[in-house]
DRENGU-357929 format. One record per atom (N, C-alpha, C): residue in one letter; atom name; x, y, z. Coordinates in steps of 0.05 Angstrom, whole numbers, always signed. Example, Ala and Ser with C-alpha at 12.3 -4.5 7.8 and 13.67 -1.06 7.14 Angstrom:
BEGIN
   res   atom        x        y        z
     A      N     +264     -114     +156
     A     CA     +246      -90     +156
     A      C     +264      -66     +156
     S      N     +257      -45     +142
     S     CA     +273      -21     +143
     S      C     +258       +1     +157
END
This chain:
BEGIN
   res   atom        x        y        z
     X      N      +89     +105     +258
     X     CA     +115      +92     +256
     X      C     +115      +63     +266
     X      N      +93      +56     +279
     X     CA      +97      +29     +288
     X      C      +67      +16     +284
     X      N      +55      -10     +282
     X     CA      +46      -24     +277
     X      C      +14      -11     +294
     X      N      +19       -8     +322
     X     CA       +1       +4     +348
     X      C       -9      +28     +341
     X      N      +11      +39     +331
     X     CA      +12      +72     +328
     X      C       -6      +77     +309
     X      N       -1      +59     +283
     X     CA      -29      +55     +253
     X      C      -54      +50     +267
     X      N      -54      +29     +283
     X     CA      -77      +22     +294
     X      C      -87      +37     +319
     X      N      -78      +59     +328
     X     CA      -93      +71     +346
     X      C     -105     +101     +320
     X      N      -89     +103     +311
     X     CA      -90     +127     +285
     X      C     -124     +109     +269
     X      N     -121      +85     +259
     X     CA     -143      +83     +254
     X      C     -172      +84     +269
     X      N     -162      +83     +297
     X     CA     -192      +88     +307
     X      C     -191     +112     +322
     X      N     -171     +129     +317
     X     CA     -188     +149     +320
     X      C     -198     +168     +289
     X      N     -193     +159     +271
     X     CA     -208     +169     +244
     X      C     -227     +149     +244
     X      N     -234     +128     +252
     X     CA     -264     +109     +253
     X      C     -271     +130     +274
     X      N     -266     +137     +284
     X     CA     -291     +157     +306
     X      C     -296     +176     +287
     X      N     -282     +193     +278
     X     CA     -283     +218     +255
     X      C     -296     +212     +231
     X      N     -312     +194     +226
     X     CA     -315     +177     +200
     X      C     -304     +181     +181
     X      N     -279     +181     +181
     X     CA     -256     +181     +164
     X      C     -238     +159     +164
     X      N     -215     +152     +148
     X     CA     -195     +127     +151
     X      C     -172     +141     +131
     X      N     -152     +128     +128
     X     CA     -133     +132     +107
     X      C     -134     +104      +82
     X      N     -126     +123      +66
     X     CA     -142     +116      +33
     X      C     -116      +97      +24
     X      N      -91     +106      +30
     X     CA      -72      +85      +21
     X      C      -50     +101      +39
     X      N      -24      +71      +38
     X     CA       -5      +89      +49
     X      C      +19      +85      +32
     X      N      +35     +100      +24
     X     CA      +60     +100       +4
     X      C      +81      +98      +23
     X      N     +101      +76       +8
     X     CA     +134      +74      +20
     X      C     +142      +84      -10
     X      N     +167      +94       -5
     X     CA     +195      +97      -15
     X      C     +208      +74      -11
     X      N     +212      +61      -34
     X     CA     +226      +28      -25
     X      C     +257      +29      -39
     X      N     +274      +34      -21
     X     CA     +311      +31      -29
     X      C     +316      +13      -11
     X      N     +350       +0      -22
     X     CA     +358      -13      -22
     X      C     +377       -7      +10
     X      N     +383      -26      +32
     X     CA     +395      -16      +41
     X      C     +427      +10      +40
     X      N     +436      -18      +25
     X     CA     +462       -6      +12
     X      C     +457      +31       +3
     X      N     +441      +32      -11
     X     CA     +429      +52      -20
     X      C     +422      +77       +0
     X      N     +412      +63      +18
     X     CA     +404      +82      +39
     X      C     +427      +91      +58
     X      N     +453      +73      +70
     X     CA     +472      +76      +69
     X      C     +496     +104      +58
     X      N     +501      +86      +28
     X     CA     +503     +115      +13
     X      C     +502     +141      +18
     X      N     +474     +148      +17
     X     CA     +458     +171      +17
     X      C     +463     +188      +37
     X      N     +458     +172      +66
     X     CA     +462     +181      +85
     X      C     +497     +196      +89
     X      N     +514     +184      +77
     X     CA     +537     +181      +85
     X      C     +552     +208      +66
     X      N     +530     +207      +48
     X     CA     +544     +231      +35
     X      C     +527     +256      +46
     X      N     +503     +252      +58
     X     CA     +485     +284      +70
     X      C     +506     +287      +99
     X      N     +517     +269     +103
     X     CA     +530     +271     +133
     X      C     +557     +291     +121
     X      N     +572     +285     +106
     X     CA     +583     +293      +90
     X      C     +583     +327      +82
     X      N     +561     +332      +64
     X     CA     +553     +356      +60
     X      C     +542     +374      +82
     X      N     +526     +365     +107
     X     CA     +517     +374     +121
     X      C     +528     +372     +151
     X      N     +542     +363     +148
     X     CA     +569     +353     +178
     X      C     +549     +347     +205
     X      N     +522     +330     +195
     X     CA     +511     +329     +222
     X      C     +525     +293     +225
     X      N     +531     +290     +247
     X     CA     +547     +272     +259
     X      C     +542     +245     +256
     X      N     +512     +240     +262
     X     CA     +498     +219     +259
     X      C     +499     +208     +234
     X      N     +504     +218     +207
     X     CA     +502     +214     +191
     X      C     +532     +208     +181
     X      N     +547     +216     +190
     X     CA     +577     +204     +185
     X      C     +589     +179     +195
     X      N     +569     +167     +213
     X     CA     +578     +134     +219
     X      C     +565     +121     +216
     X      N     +569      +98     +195
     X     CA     +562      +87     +186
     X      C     +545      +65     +205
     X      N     +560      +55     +225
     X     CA     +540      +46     +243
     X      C     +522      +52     +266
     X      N     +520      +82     +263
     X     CA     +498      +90     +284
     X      C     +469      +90     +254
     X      N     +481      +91     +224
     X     CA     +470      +89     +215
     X      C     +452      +59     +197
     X      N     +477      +41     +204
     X     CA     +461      +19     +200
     X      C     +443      +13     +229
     X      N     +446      +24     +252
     X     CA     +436      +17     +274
     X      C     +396      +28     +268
     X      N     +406      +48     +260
     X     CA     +377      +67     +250
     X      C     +355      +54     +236
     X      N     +365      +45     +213
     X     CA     +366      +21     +190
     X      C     +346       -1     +199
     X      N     +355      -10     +222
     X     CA     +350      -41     +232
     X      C     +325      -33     +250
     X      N     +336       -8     +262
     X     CA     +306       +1     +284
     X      C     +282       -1     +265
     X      N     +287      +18     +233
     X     CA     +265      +25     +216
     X      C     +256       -8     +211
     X      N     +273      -19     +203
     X     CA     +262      -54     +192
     X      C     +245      -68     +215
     X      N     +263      -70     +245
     X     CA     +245      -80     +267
     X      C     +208      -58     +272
     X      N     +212      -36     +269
     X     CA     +183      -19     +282
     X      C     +167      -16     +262
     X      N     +182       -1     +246
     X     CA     +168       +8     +215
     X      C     +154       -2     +195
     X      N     +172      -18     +185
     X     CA     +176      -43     +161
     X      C     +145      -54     +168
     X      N     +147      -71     +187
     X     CA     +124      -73     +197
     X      C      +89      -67     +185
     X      N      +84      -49     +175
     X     CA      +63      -30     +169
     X      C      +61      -40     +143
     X      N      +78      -43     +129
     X     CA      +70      -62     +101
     X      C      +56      -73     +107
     X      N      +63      -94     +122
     X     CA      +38     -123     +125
     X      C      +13     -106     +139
     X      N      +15      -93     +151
     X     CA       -9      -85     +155
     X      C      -22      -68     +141
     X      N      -14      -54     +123
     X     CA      -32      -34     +104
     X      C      -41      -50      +79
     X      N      -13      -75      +72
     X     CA      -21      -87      +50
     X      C      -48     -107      +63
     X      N      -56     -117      +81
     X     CA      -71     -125      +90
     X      C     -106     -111      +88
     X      N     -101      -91      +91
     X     CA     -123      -77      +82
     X      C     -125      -66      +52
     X      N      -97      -73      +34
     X     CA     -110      -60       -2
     X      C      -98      -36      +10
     X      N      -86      -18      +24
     X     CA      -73       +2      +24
     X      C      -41      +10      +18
     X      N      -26       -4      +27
     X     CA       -5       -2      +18
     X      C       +9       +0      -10
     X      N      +22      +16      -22
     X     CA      +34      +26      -47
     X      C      +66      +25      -42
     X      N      +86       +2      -43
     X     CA     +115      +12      -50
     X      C     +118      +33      -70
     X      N     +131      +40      -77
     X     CA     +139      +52      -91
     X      C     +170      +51      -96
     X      N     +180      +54     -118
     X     CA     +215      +56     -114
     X      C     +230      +82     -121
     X      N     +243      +78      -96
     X     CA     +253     +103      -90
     X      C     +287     +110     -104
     X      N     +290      +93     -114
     X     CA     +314      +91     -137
     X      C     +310     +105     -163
     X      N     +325     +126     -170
     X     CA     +310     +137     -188
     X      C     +318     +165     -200
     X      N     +312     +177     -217
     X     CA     +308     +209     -218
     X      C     +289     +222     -200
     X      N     +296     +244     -184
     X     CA     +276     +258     -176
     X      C     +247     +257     -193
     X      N     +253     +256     -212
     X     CA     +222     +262     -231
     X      C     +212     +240     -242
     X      N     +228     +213     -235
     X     CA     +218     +184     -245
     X      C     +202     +180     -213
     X      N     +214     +189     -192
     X     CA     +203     +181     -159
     X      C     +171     +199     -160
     X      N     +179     +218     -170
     X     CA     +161     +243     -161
     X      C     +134     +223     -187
     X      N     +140     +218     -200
     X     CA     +113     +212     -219
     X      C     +106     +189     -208
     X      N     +120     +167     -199
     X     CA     +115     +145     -191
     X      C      +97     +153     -161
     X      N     +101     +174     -153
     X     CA      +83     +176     -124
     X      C      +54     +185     -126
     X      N      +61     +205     -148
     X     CA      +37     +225     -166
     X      C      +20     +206     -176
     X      N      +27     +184     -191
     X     CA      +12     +174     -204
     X      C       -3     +150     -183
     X      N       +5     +140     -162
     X     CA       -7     +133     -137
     X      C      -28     +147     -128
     X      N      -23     +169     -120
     X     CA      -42     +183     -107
     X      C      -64     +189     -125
     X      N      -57     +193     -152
     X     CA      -69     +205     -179
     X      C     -101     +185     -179
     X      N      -90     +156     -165
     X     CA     -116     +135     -163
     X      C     -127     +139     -143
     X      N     -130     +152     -129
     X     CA     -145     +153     -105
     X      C     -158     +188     -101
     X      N     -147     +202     -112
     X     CA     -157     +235     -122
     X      C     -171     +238     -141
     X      N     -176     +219     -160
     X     CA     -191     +219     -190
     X      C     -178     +247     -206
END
């Protein structure tokens, strides 16, 4: 989840002689993400998800820690956005067909 956290994860798979092959985002729009949330808060009455600003608060954490990891995966040729806007089955092929390059 954070920048440290990739890079301690990479060395301990450089000890394992192993590494990770790529890493995939789901790329939406804030607004979008918003939304989403606001209506599972909705359907699912968990609390967090019904205010809007504990949920933009969330939002901003993911952009400050997270976000982050782009520049660093795209840095190594690993990173894959992907967009997460979509049909379940336009997202699902768009991930499939990611991985589809690196599984032969």
């Amino acid at each position: 989840r954070t920048t440290a956290q990739a890079e301690a994860l990479d060395d301990l798979l450089k000890r394992h002689d192993t590494s990770i092959t790529c890493m995939l985002a789901l790329e939406v729009p804030d607004g979008e993400l918003i939304r989403r949330l606001l209506s599972r808060g909705k359907e699912s009455g968990r609390a967090d998800d019904q205010d809007e600003q504990v949920i933009t608060k969330r939002i901003a954490e993911y952009n400050a820690k997270t976000a982050p990891l782009k520049s660093y995966y795209t840095s190594q040729g690993k990173f894959h956005g992907v967009q997460g806007v979509g049909t379940i089955e336009q997202i699902f092929a768009s991930l499939t067909g990611v991985i589809g390059r690196y599984t032969g």
